[in-house]
N, C-alpha and C positions, 0 to 999 in steps of 0.2 A: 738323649735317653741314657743316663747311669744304668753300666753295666752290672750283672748279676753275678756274683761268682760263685759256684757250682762241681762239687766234686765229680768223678767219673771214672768206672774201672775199664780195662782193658776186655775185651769180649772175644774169646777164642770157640764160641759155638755159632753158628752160621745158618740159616736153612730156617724154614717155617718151625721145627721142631725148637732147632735152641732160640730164637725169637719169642716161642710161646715160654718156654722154661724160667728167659730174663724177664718179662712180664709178669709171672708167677712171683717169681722172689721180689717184684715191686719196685720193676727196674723199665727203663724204656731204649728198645735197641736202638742206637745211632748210629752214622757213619762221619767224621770230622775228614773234609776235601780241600783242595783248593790250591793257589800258589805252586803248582805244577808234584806237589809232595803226592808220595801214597796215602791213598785215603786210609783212615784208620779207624777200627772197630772197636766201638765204645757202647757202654751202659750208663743210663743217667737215672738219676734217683727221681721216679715218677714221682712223689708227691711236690719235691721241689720243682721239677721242672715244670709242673701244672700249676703250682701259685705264682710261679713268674712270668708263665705267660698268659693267664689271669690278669695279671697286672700292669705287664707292658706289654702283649700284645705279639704279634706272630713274628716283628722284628726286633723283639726281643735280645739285646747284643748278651754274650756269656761269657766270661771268664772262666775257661775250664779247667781242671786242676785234675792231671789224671793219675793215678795210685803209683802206673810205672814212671813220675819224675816230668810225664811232659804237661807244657800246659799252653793254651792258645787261646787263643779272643775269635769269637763265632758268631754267627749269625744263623736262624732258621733258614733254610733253601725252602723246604719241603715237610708237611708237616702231613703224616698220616693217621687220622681218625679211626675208632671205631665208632658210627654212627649210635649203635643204641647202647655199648655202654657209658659213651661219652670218654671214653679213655685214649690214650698217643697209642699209635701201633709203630710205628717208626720214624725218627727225625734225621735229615739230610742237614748237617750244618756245615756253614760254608765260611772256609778259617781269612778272616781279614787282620790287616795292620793299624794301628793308629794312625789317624791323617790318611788313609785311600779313599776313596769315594766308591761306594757301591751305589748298583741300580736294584732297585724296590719298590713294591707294592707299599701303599699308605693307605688305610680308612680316610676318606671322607666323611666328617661330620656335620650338620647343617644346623645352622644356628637361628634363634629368630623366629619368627612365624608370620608363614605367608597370610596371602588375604584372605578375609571369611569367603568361604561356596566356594574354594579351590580344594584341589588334590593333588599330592606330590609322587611323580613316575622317577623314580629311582633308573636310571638309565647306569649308572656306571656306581660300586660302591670304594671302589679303591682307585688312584692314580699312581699310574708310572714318574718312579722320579730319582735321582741322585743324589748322595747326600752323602758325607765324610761318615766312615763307619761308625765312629764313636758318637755320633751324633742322627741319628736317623730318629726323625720324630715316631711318637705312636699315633699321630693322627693329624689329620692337616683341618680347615676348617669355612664352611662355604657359611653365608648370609644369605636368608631367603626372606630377612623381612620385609612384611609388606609388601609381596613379590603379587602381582597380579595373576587370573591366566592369562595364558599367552608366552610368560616369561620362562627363562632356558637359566640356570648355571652351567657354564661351560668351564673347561680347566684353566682355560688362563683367567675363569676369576676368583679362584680358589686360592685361599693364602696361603703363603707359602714362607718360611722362617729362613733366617739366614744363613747360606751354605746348600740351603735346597735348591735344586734346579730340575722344572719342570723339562720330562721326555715324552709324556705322550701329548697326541694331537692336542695344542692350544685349542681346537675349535668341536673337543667332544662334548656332548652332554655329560653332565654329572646328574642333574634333576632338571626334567620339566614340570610345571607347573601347568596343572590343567583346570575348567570350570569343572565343579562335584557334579552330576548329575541331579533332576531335579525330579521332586517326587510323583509329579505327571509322566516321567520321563522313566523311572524306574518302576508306575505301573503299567506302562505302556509295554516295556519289555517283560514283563512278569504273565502281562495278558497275554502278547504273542507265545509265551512259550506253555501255557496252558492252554491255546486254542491248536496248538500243533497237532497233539496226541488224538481232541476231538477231533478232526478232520480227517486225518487217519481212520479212524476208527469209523466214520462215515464211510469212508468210501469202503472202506471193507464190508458193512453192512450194507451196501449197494451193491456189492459183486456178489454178493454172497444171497443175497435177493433175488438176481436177476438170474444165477443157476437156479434155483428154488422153483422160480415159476419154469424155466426152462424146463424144468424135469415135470412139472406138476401136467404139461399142456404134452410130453411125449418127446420133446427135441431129444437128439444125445449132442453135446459138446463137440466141437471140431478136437478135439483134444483125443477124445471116446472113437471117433471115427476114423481118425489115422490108425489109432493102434491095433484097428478089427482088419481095418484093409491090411 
């Protein structure tokens, strides 16, 4: 993955209030870690930083270039959302060297198309894995063609480019492949959960019946009779 490079100012306000301020001015607060250095408080120009990670993706490597003279090669750690307005609330970037190997999350993508009458169970959508910093792909990529049910992708059949070295379990799911449900099968459950609410609603008009005549014939409820004793 070709790195991005990315100006960045220095950030001397702290705390939810200066967070919301660099936001305002259309800036997204960061923190640059790593290599035993003090972390350092930075501002990144939101529009740029959300077309690159649009574009490559949440391991996105940077080139940062920052106003006081320093400048460093990074990597996303941590990336915080705002759900609905869809905007960065704060990024964690974590400073690497050329030539280190960091460990990373990767999209799995699935190529191909399994059998007709199946359904694909997304069990895992990313893989743990290592990979030299300058090179960390945006996505790794599974085959499901013609994949029966029955059948699993697991990690170690997921390909993997060269330099990558798979860490998580060899033997997790990524997708199982299931039979689709069949249309006997999908009114049969549709019936059971329409005949639920009637049953209910039976037996309530059975209890509620059988006070009716109780009352109608003089009994009082054992209910009615503790509370007089």
């Amino acid at each position: 993955m070709s790195e991005v490079k990315i100006s960045a100012e220095p950030r001397t306000e702290f705390g939810k209030g200066g967070a919301r301020r660099t936001r305002r001015a259309g800036k997204v607060p960061a923190v640059l870690y790593g290599h035993g250095e003090k972390p350092k408080h930075i501002a990144l120009p939101a529009r740029e930083f959300a077309a690159a990670i649009r574009k490559g993706g949440a391991n996105q490597l940077f080139a940062i270039e920052v106003s006081d003279g320093t400048q460093a090669l990074a990597l996303p750690k941590a990336i915080q959302r705002d759900p609905i307005k869809d905007t960065f609330e704060h990024v964690d970037l974590l400073l690497v060297r050329r030539g280190e190997k960091v460990a990373v999350e990767v999209p799995v993508q699935l190529t191909g198309e399994a059998a007709s009458d199946t359904l694909l169970v997304h069990e895992h959508a990313t893989l743990a894995v290592t990979a030299e910093a300058t090179k960390v792909p945006d996505h790794l990529e599974a085959s499901i063609e013609g994949m029966e049910a029955g059948s699993q992708v697991l990690a170690k059949d997921v390909e993997l480019p060269g330099g990558v070295e798979l860490t998580a379990d060899p033997e997790l799911i990524v997708v199982a492949v299931t039979a689709a449900p069949t249309a006997e099968q999908i009114a049969a459950e549709l019936g059971e959960v329409e005949e639920e609410p009637a049953e209910a609603e039976a037996g309530e008009e059975g209890a509620e019946g059988e006070e009716g005549v109780a009352a109608a014939e003089g009994e009082e409820s054992p209910e009615r009779e503790r509370t007089e004793a």
